[in-house]
N, C-alpha and C positions, 0 to 999 in steps of 0.2 A: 504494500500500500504506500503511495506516495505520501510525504509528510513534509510539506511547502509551508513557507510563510513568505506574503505574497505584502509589500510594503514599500512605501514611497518618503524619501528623505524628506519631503515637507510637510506628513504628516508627524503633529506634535504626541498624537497620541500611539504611534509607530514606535517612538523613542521610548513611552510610556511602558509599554507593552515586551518592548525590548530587555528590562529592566528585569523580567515575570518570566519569562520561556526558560529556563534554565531547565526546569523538571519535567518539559515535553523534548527541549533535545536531548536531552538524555535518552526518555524512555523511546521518541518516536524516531530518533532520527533524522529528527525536523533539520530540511536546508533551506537557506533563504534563497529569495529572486525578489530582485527590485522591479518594479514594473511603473509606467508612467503613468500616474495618480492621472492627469489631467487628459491622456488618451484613454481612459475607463470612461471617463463622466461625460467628453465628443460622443463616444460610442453608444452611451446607453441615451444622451441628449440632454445632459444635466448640469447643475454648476455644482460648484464646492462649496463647502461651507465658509470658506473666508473668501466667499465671492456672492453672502448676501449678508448686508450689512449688519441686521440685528443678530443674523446668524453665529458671525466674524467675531462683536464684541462676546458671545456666550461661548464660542469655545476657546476663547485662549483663557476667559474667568476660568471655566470648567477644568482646560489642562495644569492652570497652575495651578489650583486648589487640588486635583488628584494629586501633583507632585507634590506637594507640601505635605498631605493627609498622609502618603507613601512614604515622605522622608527621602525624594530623588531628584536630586538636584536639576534645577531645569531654569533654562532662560533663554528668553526667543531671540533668533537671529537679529539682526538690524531692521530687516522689514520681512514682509511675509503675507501672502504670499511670496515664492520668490518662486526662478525655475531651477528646479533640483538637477537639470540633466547632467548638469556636470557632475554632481556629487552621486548618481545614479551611477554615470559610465566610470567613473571612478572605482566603485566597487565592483563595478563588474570589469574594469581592467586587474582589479588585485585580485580577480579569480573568483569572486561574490563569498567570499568567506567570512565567518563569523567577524573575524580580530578585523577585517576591512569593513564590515560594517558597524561595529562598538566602536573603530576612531572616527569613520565621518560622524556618524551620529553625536559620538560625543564632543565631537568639533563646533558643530550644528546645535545643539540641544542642549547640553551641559555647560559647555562654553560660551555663548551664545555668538558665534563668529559667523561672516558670511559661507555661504557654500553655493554660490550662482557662480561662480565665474572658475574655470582652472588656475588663475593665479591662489585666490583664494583658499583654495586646495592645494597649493603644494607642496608645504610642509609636512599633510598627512600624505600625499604620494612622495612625500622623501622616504618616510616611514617604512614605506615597500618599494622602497628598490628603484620606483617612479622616479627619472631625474629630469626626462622631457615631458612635463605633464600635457603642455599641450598637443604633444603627437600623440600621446595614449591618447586621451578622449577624444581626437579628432578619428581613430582608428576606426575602418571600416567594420572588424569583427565585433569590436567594443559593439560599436550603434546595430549593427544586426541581431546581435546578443539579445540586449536590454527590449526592440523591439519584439523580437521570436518571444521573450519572458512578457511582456506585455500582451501578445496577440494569445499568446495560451492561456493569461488569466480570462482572458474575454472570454473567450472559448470555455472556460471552464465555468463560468457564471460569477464569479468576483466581479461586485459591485460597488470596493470601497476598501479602502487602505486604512489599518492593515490589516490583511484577514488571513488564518489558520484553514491549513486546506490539506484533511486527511483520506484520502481518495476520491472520495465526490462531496462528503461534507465540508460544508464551508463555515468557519465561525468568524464572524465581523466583529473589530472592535475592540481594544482592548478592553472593555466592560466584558467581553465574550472568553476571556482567559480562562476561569473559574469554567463554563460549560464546557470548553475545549476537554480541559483536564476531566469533567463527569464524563463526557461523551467517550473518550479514550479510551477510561477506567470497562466500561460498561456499554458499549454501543447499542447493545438490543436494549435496553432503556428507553432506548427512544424511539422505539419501533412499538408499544407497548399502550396500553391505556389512551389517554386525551392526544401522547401525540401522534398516535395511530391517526383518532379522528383529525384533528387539527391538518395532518396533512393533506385531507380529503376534501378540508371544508371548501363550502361553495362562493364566490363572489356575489354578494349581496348586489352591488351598483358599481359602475365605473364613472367614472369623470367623462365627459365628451371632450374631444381636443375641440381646444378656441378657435374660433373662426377666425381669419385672417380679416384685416381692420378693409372694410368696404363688400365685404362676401355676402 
């Protein structure tokens, strides 16, 4: 059974979440893949959450309050959203490994330093060996890579960064930690009772899509 975690450097709750996996990679064999947060949300035709405003101010409240209530040190980069691609193809030039994704992230989130541009990164690509960072990230397999890891979350139904993805189940969120680890423990659990039904249940109404302004 595959055992993914599927995460995007400008989510703050990715770094969150980060912090918690310790006891699934262990038991699952969990490997990460970075995927582009904002080619999920084109795909499915959605925005992010620090791309609606009252949205924006409620989850950096929400993230630093979990960091604090956690006791894990957290501070937002200089602005944010930003674009992660750099700090994406970055870890997927250090080979997408754990120790390459704990320093950007903690570059990123701990530290609260830029991570848009390859300058800004490349003291953590000094770290691995990186001495020309802008030829690594400009590397054709790097952007193949990160895409190919992008188009198979889509494919796979990931709808949102960061999500836990244990052969077809999907858990979103780090709020979703704690179910990962029940579901793990015990998968026919949830095959069982309410959410037997629950899977079956029927759509009551759907929304109409808006008419275009003059239709």
């Amino acid at each position: 059974m595959e055992s993914i975690w599927h995460f995007d450097v400008v989510s703050p709750f990715a770094y969150l979440q980060l912090q918690r996996l310790g006891p699934l990679r262990e038991r699952t064999g969990l490997r990460p893949r970075p995927i582009v947060f904002g080619a999920v949300l084109a795909h499915l035709g959605q925005r992010g959450p620090a791309e609606i405003d009252a949205k924006r101010g409620f989850t950096y409240l929400s993230a630093q309050w979990r960091a604090e209530r956690d006791r894990i040190a957290l501070r937002f980069p200089p602005a944010h959203p930003f674009n992660p691609l750099a700090a994406l193809r970055l870890i997927v030039a250090c080979g997408s490994s754990w120790e390459a994704v704990e320093a950007v992230f903690a570059h990123v989130w701990r530290d609260g330093r830029a991570g848009d541009t390859p300058a800004s990164l490349a003291d953590v690509g000094a770290r691995f060996g990186i001495a020309d960072i802008e030829a690594a990230l400009a590397s054709a397999s790097v952007k193949e890579e990160l895409r190919a890891n992008t188009e198979d979350a889509i494919a796979a139904g990931v709808f949102g960064v960061p999500t836990l993805r244990f052969g077809h189940a999907l858990f979103w969120g780090d709020d979703a930690t704690s179910l990962a680890e029940a579901w793990v423990e015990d998968p026919a659990r949830f095959e069982r009772g309410e959410y037997a039904r629950l899977r079956a249940l029927p759509v009551g109404i759907s929304r109409a899509t808006p008419k275009a302004s003059g239709a």
